[in-house]
C-alpha positions, 0 to 999 in steps of 0.5 A: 343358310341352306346350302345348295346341292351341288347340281344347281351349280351346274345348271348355271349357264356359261358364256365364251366372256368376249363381252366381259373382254371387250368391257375390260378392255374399255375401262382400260383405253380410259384409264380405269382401273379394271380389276377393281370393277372385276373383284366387285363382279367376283372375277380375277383378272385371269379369269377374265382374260384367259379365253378358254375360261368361260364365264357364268352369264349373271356374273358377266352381266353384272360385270357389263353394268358395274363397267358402264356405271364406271364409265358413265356410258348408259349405252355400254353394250351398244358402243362395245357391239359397234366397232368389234372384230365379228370374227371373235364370235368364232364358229359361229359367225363362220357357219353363217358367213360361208352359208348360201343366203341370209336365211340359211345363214339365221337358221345356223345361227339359231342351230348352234348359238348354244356352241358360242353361249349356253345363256341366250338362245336365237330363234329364227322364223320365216312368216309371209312378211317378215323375218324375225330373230329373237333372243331368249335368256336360258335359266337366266333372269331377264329382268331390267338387264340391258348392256348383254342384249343390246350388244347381241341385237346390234352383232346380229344386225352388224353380221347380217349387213356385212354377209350381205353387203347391205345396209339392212335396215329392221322392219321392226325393233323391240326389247324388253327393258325399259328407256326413256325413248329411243336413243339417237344413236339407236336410230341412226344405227338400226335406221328404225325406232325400238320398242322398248318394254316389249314383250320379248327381244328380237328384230324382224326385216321385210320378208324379202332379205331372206333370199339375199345371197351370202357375199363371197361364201364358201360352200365347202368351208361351210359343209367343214364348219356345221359337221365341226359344230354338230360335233361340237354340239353333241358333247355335254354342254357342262364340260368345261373346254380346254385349251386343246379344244379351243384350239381345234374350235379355231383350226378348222376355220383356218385350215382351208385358208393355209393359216393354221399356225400357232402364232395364228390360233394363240392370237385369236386366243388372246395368248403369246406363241410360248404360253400357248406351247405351255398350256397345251403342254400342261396338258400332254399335247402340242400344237403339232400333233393336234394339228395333225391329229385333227388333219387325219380325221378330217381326211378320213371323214371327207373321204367317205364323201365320194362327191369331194374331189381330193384336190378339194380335200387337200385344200380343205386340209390348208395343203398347197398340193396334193403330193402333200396330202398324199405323203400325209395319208400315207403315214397316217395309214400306209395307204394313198387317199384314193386307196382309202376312199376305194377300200371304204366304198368296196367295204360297203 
């Protein structure tokens, strides 16, 4: 047996797991004992359920075909991607909700669908009639894999109906695996035919959509999420996240709304308030401080845009008044934000 060099391993694409989250969660709602199909996967039980573990993306579709053989359910990925919350797909779905128009929204999606999965690629282009979306397997093998794609093709559909308020309807469907016709639940979602062994996976809606506006978008939490995400993008891909990180992925999202609290990023976790405590703990920090930590460099960063009110700030910050962003800065810097923003424009 050769053995393989150590930088194979980490070539090996990583996912966030949601999928492999909702499948478990599945085989548990019809009494499915869901470990058994987790050890035939090569998972343990935390592994598959700790949020901040990412998952390989093979060991996640094997895990997506041995559930649907368990369940009888040959549309698996299709019924999980139906009814799920699209805020769990994280910063990513928030980028394209706070964005201007659909277009805008699918060239973010395309920009930072790395962040959310390093197995699939999103690729948007804008042609004279249609609109297009295409999914690509990164250094993974494609071949008859169906349950991951389907429920990627059913979300995108999903996201751009709900940020529009629509009931888009795709111009044209293709994948490339194979099915025996086009199932009638296929049809009655997408309101179309698919193609099936196609020549790659991608929707397409009439060229028109793409000037459809966003439904109750945020410009600023927008500008917030994509220099989180640029940021997010530049650090290595190999690394894997920490608890922290994953706690301040959730908290910018959050902050502009006032629900920046731990019982609030320890559910969308997936964890209790205390384990949340221990396991930022483990790692010498506390919700408090990274809380704070992040609010501070936040303000400095917004600050050196002279075009963003500091009322705006503070709201971007989840502080209710200016008083309190202003006792804040003070502490972190022993000066007022406007003294900051006066000292840093005479530096330049």
């Amino acid at each position: 047996m050769q053995v393989a060099k150590s930088e194979d391993f980490s070539s090996i694409p990583s996912a966030t797991g949601g999928i492999a989250r909702l499948a478990c969660a599945r085989l548990d709602e019809m009494g499915k004992d869901a470990t058994v199909i987790l050890s035939k996967a090569g998972l343990t039980a935390e592994e598959a359920c700790d949020p901040v573990i990412r998952l390989e993306v093979p060991t996640q579709i094997k895990l997506l075909e041995l559930a649907a053989e368990e369940l009888q359910d040959e549309l698996l990925g299709f019924h999980l991607a139906r009814s799920f919350d699209l805020r769990k797909i994280g910063l990513v779905y928030y980028v394209m909700a706070s964005s201007e128009q659909l277009a805008d929204a699918l060239r973010n999606a395309e920009r930072y669908s790395q962040i959310m999965n390093e197995g699939v690629r999103l690729r948007f282009s804008l042609q004279e009639r249609a609109v297009t979306i295409a999914l690509d397997y990164v250094n993974v093998d494609r071949h008859a894999e169906r349950h991951q794609i389907e429920f990627w093709l059913v979300t995108l559909v999903r996201i751009c109906r709900q940020v529009t308020d629509t009931r888009l309807a795709p111009s044209r469907l293709k994948m490339k695996h194979f099915r025996n016709g086009t199932p009638a639940e296929f049809s009655a979602f997408f309101g179309s035919n698919v193609e099936f062994g196609a020549d790659g996976d991608a929707i397409s809606f009439p060229a028109p959509i793409a000037t459809l506006p966003v439904v109750g978008r945020d410009e600023y939490l927008n500008e917030l999420l994509r220099r989180y995400a640029e940021e997010a993008l530049e650090q290595s891909p190999r690394a894997r996240p920490t608890v922290r990180s994953r706690v301040e992925e959730i908290l910018p999202e959050l902050l502009p709304h006032g629900r920046a609290v731990a019982s609030e990023v320890a559910r969308r976790l997936g964890l209790s308030s205390r384990t949340l405590s221990r396991k930022l703990g483990e790692g010498g920090a506390s919700f408090p401080e990274i809380l704070d930590q992040l609010r501070a460099a936040l303000a400095k960063r917004y600050l050196d845009d002279e075009t963003l009110p500091v009322s705006e700030i503070a709201w971007l910050l989840g502080y209710r008044e200016v008083s309190s962003l202003t006792h804040a800065f003070k502490r972190w810097t022993g000066m007022t934000p406007r003294r900051f923003r006066s000292s840093r424009a005479g530096s330049t």
